[in-house]
ZAMIMI-231888 format. One line per 2 residues: number of its first residue (from 1); their letters; for each residue x negated, y, z of N, C-alpha, C. Coordinates in nm, 2 decimals. Each point is the difference from the previous one (the first is absolute). Layout:
NUM) a) X,Y,Z,X,Y,Z,X,Y,Z; ...
//
This chain:
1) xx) 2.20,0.56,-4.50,0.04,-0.09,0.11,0.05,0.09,0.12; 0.12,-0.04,0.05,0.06,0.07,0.10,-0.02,-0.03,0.09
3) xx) -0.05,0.10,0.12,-0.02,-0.08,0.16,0.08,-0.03,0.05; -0.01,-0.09,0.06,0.11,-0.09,0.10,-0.07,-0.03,0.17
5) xx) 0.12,0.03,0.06,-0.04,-0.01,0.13,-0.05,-0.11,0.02; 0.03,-0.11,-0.01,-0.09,-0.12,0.00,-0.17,-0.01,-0.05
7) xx) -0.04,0.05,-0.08,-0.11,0.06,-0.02,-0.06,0.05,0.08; 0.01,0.07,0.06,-0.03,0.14,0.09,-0.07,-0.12,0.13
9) xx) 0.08,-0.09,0.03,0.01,-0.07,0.13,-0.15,-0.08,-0.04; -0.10,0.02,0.11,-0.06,-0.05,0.00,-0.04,-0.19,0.03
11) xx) -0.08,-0.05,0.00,0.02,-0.19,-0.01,-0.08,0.00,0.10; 0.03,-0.11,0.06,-0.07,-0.05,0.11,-0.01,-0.11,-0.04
13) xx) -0.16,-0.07,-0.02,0.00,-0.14,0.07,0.02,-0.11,0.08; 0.03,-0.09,-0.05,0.05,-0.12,0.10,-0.04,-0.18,0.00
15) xx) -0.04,-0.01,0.08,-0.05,-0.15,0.00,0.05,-0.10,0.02; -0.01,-0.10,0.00,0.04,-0.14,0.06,-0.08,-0.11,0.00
17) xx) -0.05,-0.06,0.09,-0.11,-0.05,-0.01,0.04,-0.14,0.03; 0.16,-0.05,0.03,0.01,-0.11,0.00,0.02,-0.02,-0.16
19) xx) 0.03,0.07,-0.07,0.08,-0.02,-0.13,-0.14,0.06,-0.12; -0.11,0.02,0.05,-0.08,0.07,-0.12,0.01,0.09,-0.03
21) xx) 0.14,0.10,0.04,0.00,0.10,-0.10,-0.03,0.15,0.04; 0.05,0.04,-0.07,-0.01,0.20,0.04,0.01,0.04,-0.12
23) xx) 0.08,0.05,0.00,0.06,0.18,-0.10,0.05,0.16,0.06; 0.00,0.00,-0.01,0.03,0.17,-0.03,0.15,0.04,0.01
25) xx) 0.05,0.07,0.14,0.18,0.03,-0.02,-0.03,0.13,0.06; 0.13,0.10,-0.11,0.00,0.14,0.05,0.01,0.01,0.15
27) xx) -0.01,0.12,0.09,0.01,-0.01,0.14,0.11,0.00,0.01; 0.10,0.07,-0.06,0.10,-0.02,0.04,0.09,-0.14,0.01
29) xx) -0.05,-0.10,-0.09,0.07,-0.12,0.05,-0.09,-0.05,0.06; -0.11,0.01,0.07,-0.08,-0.05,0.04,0.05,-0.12,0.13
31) xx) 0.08,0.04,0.07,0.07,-0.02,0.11,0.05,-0.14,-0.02; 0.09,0.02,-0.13,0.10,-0.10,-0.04,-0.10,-0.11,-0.03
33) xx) -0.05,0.03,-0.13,-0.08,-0.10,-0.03,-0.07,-0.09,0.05; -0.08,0.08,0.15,-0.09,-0.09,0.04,0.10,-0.09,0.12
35) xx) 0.12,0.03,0.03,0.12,-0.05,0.10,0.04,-0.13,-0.15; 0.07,0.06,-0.12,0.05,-0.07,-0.05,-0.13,-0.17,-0.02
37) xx) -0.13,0.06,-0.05,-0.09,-0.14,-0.04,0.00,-0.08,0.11; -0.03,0.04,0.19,0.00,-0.07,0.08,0.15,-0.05,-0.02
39) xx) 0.08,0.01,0.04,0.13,-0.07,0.01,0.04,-0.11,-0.11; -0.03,0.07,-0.12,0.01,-0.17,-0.10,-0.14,-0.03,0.01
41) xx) -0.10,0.01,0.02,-0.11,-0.10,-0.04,-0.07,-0.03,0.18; 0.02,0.04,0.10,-0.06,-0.02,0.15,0.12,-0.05,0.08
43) xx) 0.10,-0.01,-0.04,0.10,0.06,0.15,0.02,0.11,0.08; -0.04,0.09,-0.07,0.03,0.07,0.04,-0.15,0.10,0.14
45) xx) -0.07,-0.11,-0.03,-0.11,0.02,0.12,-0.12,0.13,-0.12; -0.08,0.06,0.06,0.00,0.10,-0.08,-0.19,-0.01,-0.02
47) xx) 0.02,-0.09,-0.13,-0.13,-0.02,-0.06,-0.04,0.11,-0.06; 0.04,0.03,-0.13,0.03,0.07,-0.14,-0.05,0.16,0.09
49) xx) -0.14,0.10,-0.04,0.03,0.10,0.07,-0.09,0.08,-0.09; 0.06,0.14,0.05,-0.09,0.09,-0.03,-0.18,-0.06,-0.04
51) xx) -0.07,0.03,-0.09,-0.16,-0.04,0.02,-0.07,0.10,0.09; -0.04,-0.10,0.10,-0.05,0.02,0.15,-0.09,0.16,-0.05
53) xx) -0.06,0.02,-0.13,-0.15,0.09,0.00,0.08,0.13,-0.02; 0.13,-0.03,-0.09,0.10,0.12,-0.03,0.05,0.05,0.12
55) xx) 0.05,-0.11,0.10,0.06,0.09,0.13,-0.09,0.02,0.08; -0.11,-0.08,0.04,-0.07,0.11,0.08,-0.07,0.16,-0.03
57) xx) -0.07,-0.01,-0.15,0.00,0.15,-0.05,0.13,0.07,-0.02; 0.12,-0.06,0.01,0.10,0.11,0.04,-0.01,0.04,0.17
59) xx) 0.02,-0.11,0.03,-0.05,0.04,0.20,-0.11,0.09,0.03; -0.09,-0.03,-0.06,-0.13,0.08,0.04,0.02,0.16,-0.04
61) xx) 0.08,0.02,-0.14,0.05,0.12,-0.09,0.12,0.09,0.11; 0.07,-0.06,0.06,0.12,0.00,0.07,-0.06,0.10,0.12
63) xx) -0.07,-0.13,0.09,-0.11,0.07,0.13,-0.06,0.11,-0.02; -0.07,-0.02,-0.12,-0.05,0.15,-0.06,0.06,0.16,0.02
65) xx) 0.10,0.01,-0.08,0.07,0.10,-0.04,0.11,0.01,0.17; 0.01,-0.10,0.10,0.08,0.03,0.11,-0.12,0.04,0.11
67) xx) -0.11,0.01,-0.06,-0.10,0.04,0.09,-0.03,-0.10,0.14; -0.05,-0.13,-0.06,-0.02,-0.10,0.12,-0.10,-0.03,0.00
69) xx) -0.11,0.00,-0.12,-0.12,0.02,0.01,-0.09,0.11,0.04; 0.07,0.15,0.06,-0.09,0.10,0.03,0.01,-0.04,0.14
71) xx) -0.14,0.06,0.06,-0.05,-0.02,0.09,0.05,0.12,0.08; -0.01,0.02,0.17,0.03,0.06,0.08,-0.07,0.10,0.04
73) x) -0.12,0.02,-0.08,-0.13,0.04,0.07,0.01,0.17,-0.06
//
């Protein structure tokens, strides 16, 4: 089996909690996807999102590594 860049891309979860659902889109469409579901299924108003536990442990991962949890002391 040959690698493919699409492989490589890791998946982000995604929810919607007016609609039940959540699956899994590479990050790189991540953008579209969660723009495309609102727009045909919300209006556009922006339900459909990242799962809240996945982006905060990216937030918290983010703060980390930019050094906003070390202290001044």
């Amino acid at each position: 089996m040959a690698d493919s860049e699409e492989s490589d891309d890791p998946t982000v979860p995604i929810v919607c909690e007016a609609c039940g659902t959540t699956s899994r889109v590479p990050l790189s469409e991540l953008r579209e996807s969660l723009d495309t579901h609102n727009e045909h299924r919300h209006d556009g108003e922006e339900i459909a999102q990242v799962d809240p536990v996945i982006a905060d442990e990216l937030a918290n991962a983010v703060a980390d590594d930019l050094g906003l949890f070390e202290s001044d002391e």
